[in-house]
C-alpha positions in Angstrom: 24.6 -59.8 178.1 21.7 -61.8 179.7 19.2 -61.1 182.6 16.5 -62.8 183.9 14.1 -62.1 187.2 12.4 -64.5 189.5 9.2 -61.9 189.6 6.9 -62.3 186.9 4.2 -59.7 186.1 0.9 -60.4 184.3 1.3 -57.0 182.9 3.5 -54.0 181.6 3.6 -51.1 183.9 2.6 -48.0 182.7 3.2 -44.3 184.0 -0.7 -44.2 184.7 -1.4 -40.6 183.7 -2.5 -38.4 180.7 -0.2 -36.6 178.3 2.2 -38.8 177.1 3.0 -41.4 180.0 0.5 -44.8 180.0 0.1 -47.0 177.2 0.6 -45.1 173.9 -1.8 -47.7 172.1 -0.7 -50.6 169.9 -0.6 -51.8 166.2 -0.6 -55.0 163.9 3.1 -55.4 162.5 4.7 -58.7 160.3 6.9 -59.4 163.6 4.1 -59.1 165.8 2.4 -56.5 168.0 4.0 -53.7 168.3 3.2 -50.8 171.1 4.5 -48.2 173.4 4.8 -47.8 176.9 6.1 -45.1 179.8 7.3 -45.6 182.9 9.1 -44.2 185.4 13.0 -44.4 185.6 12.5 -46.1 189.2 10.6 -49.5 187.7 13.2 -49.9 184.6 15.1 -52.6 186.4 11.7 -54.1 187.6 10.7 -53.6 184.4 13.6 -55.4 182.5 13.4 -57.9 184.7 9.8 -58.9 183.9 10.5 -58.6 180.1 13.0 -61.2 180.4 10.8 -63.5 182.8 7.9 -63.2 179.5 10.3 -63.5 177.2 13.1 -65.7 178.1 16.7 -65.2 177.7 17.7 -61.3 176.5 20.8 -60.2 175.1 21.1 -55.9 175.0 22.4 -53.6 172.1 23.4 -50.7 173.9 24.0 -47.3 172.2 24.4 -43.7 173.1 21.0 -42.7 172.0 18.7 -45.9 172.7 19.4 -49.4 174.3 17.7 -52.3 172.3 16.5 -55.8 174.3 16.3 -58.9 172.6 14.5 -61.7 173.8 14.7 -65.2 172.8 11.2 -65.5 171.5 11.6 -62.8 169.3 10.0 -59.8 171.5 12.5 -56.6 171.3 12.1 -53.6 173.5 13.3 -50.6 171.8 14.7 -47.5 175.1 15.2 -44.1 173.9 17.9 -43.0 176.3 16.6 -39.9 178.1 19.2 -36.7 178.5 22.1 -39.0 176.7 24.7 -40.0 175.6 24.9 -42.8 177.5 28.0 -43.6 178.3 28.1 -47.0 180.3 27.1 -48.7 177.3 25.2 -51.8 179.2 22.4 -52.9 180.9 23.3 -51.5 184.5 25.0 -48.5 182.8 21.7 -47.4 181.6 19.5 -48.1 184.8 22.1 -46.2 186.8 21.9 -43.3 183.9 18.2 -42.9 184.1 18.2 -42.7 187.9 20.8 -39.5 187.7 18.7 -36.7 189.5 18.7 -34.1 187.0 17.8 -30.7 187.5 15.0 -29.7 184.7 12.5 -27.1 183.4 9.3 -27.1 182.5 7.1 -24.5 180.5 3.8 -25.3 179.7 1.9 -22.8 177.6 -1.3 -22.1 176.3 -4.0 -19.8 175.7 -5.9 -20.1 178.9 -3.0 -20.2 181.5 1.0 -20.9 181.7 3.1 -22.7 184.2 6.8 -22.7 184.8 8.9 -25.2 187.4 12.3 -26.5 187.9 12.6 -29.3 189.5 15.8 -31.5 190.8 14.7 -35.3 190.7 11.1 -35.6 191.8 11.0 -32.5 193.7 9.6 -29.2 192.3 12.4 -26.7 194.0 10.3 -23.7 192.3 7.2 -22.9 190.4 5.0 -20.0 189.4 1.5 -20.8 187.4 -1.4 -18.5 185.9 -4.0 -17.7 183.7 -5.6 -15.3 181.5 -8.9 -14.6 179.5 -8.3 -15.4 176.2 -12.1 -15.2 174.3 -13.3 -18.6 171.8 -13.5 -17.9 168.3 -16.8 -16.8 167.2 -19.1 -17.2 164.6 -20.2 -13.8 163.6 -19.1 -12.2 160.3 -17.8 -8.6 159.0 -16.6 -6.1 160.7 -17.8 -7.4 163.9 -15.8 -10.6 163.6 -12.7 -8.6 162.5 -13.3 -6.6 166.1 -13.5 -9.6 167.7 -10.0 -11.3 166.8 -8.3 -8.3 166.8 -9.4 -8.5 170.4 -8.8 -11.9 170.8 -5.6 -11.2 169.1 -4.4 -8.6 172.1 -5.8 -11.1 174.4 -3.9 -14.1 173.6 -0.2 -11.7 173.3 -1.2 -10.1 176.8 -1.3 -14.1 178.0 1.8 -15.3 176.1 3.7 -11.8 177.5 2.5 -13.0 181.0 4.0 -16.3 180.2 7.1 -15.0 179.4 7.2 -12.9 182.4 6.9 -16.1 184.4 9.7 -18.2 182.7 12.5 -14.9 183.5 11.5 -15.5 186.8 11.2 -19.0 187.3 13.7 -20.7 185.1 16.0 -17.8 184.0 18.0 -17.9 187.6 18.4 -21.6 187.2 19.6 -21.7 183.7 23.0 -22.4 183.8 22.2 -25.7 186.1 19.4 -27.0 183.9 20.4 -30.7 182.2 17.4 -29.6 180.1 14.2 -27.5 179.7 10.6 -30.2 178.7 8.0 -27.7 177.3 4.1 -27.7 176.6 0.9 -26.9 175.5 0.7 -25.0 172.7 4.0 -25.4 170.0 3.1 -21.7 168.7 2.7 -20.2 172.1 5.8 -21.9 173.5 7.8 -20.9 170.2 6.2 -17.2 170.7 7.8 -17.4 174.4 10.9 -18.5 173.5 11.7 -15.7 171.1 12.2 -13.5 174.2 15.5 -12.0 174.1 15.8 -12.4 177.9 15.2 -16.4 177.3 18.0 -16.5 174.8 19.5 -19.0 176.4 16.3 -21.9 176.8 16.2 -22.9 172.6 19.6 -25.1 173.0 18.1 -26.7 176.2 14.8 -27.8 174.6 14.4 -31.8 174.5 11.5 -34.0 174.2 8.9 -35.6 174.7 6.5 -32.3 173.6 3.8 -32.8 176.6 -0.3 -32.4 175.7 -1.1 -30.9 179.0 -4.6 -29.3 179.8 -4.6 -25.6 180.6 -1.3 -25.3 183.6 -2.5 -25.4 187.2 -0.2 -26.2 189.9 -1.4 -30.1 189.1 -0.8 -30.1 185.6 2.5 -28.4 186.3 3.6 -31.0 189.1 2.4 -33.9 186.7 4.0 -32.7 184.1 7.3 -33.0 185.8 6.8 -36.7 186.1 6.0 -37.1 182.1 9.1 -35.3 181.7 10.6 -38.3 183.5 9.2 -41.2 181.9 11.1 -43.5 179.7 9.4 -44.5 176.4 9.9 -47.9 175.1 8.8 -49.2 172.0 7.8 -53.0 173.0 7.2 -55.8 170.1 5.9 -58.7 170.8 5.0 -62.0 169.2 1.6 -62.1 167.6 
């Protein structure tokens, strides 16, 4: 199958935020330059459109779990296909796959604060965020120092327990109509969460991308639900 546009664009568009949407950075390769980019479902057809403009003439490999563009002069975009299978196995099969509203979680934890939100589409339907002293580590030794993670210690479980608290009442009432649940933050911390017996039922829904996030306000919570969006595509091009 072959596409084309009649809109060319100087540039790739990028999600244009920190975490893991934007320009993941590029690399030297024997094909050529190799890099990776997010973007919002909404511009993929924009987007495919452009390559092809750049590129010339693309033909697609479309599986369940990522769709591959070829171009003529070489350049191949790699799609991971978010929340798959995909199931129209084509190019408009997979533009009308990523633009299913879904309805997904997110739980962002770490140290300093948590945040848990389910949204449907762009739309944040419900959210709770907060925060809690956790101490830095310190420098002094001996008993002192032993004091002073212990304390930390108690701090940090009181935070994740808040945490947890949170996601029973944010995400726990929407389980059974999540497509899937996007965590982040801390991997430990969100592990530690997740071993709550009332949030038995979140591990199966867990999909990627992991998202770096700052410590969760209602900002980092709301942009973290577009991250959760973004398609990642792994774009080489001629050198």
């Amino acid at each position: 199958m072959t596409t084309g546009s009649s809109e060319p664009s100087p540039s790739l568009e990028s999600g244009g935020s920190s975490g893991s949407s934007g320009s993941a950075g590029s690399s030297g390769s024997a094909g050529g330059v190799a890099k990776a980019v997010h973007i919002p479902p909404e511009r993929l057809a924009r987007w495919l459109d452009n390559f092809a403009t750049r590129h010339g003439e693309t033909t697609y490999d479309a599986q369940p779990a990522v769709v591959t563009v070829h171009a003529a002069d070489g350049a191949i975009a790699r799609i991971d296909v978010p929340f798959g299978p995909l199931e129209d196995l084509s190019r408009e099969g997979l533009i009308a796959h990523v633009l299913t509203d879904r309805r997904l979680g997110i739980l962002l934890v770490r140290r300093g604060g948590y945040g848990a939100g389910v949204f449907h589409g762009l739309k944040l339907i419900d959210s709770k965020v907060g925060s809690r002293h956790v101490q830095g580590k310190t420098k002094a030794g001996g008993w002192s120092q032993q004091r002073f993670a212990r304390r930390r210690e108690g701090q940090a479980r009181v935070a994740f327990e808040a945490a947890a608290e949170a996601a029973v009442r944010i995400l726990l009432p929407h389980a059974r109509q999540l497509d899937a649940l996007i965590c982040g933050g801390d991997r430990t911390a969100v592990d530690g969460v997740l071993l709550d017996p009332r949030l038995k039922a979140f591990p199966p829904l867990v999909q990627g991308p992991f998202l770096a996030v700052p410590d969760p306000r209602q900002k980092v919570l709301e942009q973290a639900g577009l991250e959760a969006r973004a398609l990642r595509i792994d774009l080489t091009e001629p050198s």
